[in-house]
N, C-alpha and C positions, 0 to 999 in steps of 0.2 A: 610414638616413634617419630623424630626428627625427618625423616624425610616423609610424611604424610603432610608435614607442614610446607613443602615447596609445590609453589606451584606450575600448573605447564608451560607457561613461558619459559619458566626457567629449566625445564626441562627439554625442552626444544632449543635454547640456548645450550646446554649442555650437551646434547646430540651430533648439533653443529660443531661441538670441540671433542667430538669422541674418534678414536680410530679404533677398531678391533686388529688384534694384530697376532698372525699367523704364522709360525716358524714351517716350512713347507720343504720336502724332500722327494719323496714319489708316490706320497699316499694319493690316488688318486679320490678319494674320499671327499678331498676336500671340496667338491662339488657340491655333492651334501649339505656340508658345513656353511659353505657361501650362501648356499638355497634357506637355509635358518637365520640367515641374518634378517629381521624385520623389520629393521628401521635404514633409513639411510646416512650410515653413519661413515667412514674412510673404512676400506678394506685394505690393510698392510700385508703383503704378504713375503716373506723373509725367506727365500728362497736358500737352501745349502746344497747344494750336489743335485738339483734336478734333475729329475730322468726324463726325456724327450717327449713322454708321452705328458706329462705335465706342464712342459711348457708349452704344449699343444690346446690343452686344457683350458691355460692362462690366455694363450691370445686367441681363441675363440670363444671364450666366456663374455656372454653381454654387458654384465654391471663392469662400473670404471673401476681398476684396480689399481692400486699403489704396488709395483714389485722391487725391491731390491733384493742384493745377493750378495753373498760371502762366499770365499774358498775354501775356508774351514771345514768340512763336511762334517755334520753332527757337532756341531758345538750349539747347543738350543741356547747357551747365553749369550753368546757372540749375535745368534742370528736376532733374538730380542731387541738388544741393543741396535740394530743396524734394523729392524725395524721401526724403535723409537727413533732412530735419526732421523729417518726418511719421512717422518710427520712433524709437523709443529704443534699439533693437536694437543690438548693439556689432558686427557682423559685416557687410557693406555687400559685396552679390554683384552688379556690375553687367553688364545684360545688352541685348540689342537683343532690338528687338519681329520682327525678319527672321531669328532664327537658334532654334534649338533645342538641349536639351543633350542630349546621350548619354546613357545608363542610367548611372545613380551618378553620374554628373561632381559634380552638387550635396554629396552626401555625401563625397567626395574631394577637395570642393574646402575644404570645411567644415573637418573633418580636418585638413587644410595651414596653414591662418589660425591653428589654435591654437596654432603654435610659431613660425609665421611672421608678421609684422604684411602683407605684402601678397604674394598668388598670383595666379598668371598661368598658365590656361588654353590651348588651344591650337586654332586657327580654323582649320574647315576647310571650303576657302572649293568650293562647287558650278561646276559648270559646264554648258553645254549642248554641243548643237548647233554654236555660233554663233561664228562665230571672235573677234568680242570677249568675248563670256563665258569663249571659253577663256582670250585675252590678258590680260582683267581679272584671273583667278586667278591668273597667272605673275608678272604687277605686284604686285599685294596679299602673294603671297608671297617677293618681292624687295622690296618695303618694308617688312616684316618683320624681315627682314634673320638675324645673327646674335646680335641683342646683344638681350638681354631689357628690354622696356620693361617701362610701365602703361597702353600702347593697349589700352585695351577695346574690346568682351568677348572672351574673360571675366575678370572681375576682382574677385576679395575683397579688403578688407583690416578691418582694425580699426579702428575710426572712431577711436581715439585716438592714431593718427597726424595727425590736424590739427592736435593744437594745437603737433605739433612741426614741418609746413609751412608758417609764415605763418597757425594760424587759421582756415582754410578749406582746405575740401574740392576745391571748380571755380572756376575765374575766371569770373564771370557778367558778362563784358564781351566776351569774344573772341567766343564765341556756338560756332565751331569750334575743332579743335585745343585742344579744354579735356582731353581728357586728355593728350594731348602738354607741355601746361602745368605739368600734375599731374606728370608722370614728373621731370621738372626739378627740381620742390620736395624733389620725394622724393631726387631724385639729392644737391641739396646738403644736406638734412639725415640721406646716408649711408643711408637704409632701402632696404634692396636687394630686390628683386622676387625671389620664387623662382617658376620655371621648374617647372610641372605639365605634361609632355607629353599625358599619358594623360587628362587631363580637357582633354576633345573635345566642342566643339558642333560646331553644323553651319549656315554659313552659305550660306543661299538664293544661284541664279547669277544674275551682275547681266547683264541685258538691254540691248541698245542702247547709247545715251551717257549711263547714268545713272551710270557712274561719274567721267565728267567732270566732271558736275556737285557731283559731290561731290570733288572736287580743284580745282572755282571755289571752291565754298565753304570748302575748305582753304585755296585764298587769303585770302581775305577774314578768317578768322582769323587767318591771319599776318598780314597788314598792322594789325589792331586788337593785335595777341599785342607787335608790334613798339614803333607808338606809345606803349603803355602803358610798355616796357620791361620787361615779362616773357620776351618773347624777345629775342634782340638781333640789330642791324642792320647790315647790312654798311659800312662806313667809304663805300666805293668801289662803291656799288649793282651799275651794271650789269658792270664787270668779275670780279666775284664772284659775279653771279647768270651769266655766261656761261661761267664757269672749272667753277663747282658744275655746272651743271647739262650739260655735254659729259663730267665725270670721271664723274657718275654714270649718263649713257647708255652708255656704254661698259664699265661694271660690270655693267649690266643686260644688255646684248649677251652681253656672255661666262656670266653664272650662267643667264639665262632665251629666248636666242634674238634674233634679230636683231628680231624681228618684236615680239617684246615691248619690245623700246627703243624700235620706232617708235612704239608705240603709249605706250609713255611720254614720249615728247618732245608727244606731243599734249597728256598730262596734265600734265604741266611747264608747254605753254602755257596750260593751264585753270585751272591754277593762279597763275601771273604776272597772268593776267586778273584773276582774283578780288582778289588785292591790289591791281592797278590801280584798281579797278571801288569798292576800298573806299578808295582815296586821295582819288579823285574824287566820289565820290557818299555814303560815307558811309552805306551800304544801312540799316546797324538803328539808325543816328541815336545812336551811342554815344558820341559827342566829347563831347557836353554832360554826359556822367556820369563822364568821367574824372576821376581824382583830382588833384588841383593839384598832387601830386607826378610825377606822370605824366612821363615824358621817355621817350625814346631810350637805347637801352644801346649806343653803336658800339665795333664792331671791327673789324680788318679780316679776321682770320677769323672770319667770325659761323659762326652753328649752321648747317650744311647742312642743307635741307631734308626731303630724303629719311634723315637721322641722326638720333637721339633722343640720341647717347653723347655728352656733354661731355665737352670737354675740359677739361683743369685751371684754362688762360687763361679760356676759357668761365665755369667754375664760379665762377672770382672774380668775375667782372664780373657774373655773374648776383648774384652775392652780394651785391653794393656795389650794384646796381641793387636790389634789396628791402631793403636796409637803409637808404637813401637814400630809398625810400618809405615808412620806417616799418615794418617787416616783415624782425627778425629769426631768418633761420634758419641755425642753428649746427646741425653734428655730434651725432646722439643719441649720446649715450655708453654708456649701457644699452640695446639691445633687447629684455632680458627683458621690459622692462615690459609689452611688446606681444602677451606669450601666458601671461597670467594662469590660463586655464583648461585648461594640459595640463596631465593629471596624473601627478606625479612628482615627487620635487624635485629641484634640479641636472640639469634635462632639456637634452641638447646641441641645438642649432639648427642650418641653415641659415644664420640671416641673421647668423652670424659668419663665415661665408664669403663672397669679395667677389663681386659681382652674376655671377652664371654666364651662360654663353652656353650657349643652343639648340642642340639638336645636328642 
C-alpha cells in the first residue's frame, strides 16, 4: 500500500496543510464531533442558519475555530464551498456535525490524501431500539452499495482537484445530492476514490422519519441536479422511474431483508415527492439563478437513483452536457500531481489502479 511508504515528517507536514471542514446549522452535536478530532489540524466550520444556541456553543468552545457563514439556509454545497474559501489549507476533510471519528481516523486519513488526490472513509451508521433505526442502518448500508463513491463523510481530498472538475468544488444550486454531483465530476475526469476501511467514524441512530425527510430532500436535489443537467433525465420519466425503482427493491430484499425494502419503497416515495414538490414549487427559488446554458441531459438509461457508477453512455453525455455549458472536463493524465508531499521519489500509488470496490 502506497501510503505505508510515507513517512511522519511528511505526515506532520501534511497535518499542517489539513482543515476538517464542517457544514453546521443547529446540531448541537457538534461538540461531540470537535471533541473526536485528534490531531491538531484547522477546524472549519461553515455555518447556515445557526440557531443561538450554537453560536453560543462556538464562542465558548476552547480549540481555535475557523467560522464562516452563508444566507442560503441548507444549501451543504454552498456552505462546503465557503468553507473551502475560508482555508488556504490544501487537504479538505469533510465531516458531519452528527458523527464522530474513531481514535487516529484523522491521522489515517491524512496519511492516505498524500499519495491519493481523494479518500473515502467508512460510516458506521448506530442504531437503537427502534425498528426504524434498525431499517434506516440496513438502507444506508444498501445505498452504499459496493462501488466506492465521494458520499461524504468522510471525505479528504486535495483541493487541486477542482480545477480538473469544472472549477469548482460543490454545485451551489442543487442545495442536496452535492456530493453525489461531486463523485460524477471526479468520475469523468478519471480521479478514482481510494477506499480507507479502517478509518471509521460513527454516525449517530436516526430516530423516527427523519430519514425520510432526508430522501424528500434527496428529491428535491435531483429534480434541481436534472434541470441544470448535471444529472441526467430519463427520456421516458415515469416508465424508467418504475423499472428503476422495482429492480432496486428487489435488490434490497435479497442483500438486507424484506422489511428493509419496505421501508425503502417508502424512501423512494419521499423521494419522487421531493422532486415533485421541486417541479412544482420551486422550494429555494433556484430557477432564477440558473445559467442560460442550463438544459436537460435525456436518456433513456439515465443514472439510477440509488447508483453513483456511470456508465460509459452516461459518462459521455454527462460530458457533452458540461461541455455544452462551458465546463470542460477531460481525463487527468497525470495523478502524480495530486500528492506532491509524499516523500520519496517515483512513489507507486493507488489511484493508478481503477476505482476499487468495498469489500
Amino acid at each position: 500500500m502506497a501510503t505505508d511508504l510515507v513517512d511522519e515528517a511528511a505526515v506532520e507536514k501534511g497535518i499542517a496543510r489539513t482543515s476538517v471542514v464542517i457544514a453546521l446549522r443547529d446540531d448541537l452535536r457538534i461538540a461531540d464531533c470537535i471533541d473526536s478530532i485528534d490531531e491538531d489540524v484547522e477546524i472549519v466550520l461553515a455555518l447556515n442558519g445557526p440557531s443561538d444556541a450554537v453560536k453560543k456553543l462556538i464562542a465558548e468552545h476552547p480549540r481555535p475555530l475557523t467560522v464562516t457563514e452563508i444566507e442560503d439556509v441548507g444549501n451543504l454545497g454552498a456552505a462546503y464551498n465557503a468553507g473551502a474559501a475560508a482555508t488556504g489549507n490544501q487537504y479538505l476533510l469533510l465531516m458531519d456535525s452528527d458523527c464522530t471519528f474513531a481514535p487516529g481516523v484523522v491521522r489515517m486519513m491524512v496519511r492516505a490524501v498524500l499519495t491519493e488526490p481523494v479518500v473515502k472513509g467508512q460510516v458506521v451508521y448506530g442504531d437503537s431500539d427502534g425498528l426504524l433505526s434498525k431499517l434506516t442502518a440496513r438502507v444506508r448500508e444498501f445505498d452504499e452499495g459496493d462501488y466506492v463513491s465521494a458520499l461524504s463523510p468522510p471525505l479528504i481530498y486535495n483541493r487541486a482537484i477542482a480545477d480538473h472538475i469544472g472549477g469548482y468544488h460543490f454545485d451551489e444550486l442543487i442545495h442536496w445530492c452535492e456530493d453525489r454531483e461531486f463523485d460524477f465530476r471526479l468520475q469523468l475526469a478519471g480521479i478514482p476514490v481510494f477506499y480507507l476501511p479502517e478509518a471509521r467514524i460513527f454516525h449517530d441512530a436516526q430516530h423516527g422519519f427523519a430519514n425520510m425527510r432526508s430522501y424528500f430532500r434527496y428529491g428535491v436535489g435531483e429534480g434541481i441536479a436534472q434541470e441544470t443537467g448535471v444529472f441526467t433525465t430519463p427520456a421516458v420519466p415515469v416508465v424508467w422511474r418504475l423499472f428503476e425503482a422495482s429492480r432496486t427493491l428487489v435488490q434490497c430484499a435479497r442483500a438486507k431483508g424484506v422489511g428493509a425494502a419496505a421501508y425503502y419503497a417508502l424512501l423512494k416515495a419521499a423521494f419522487h415527492t421531493g422532486t415533485a414538490h421541486h417541479l412544482l414549487n420551486d422550494p429555494y427559488q433556484v430557477r432564477d439563478r440558473y445559467p442560460v446554458a442550463a438544459k436537460r441531459a435525456r436518456m433513456v438509461r439515465s443514472i439510477p437513483q440509488h447508483s453513483t457508477r456511470l456508465s460509459k453512455a452516461q459518462l459521455r453525455r454527462l460530458r457533452r452536457a458540461h461541455w455544452e455549458a462551458g465546463r470542460k472536463i477531460e481525463k487527468v493524465a497525470d495523478l502524480s500531481v495530486f500528492h506532491p508531499d509524499a516523500a520519496g521519489p517515483g512513489r507507486p500509488s493507488a489511484v493508478d489502479e481503477p476505482r476499487q470496490q468495498q469489500a
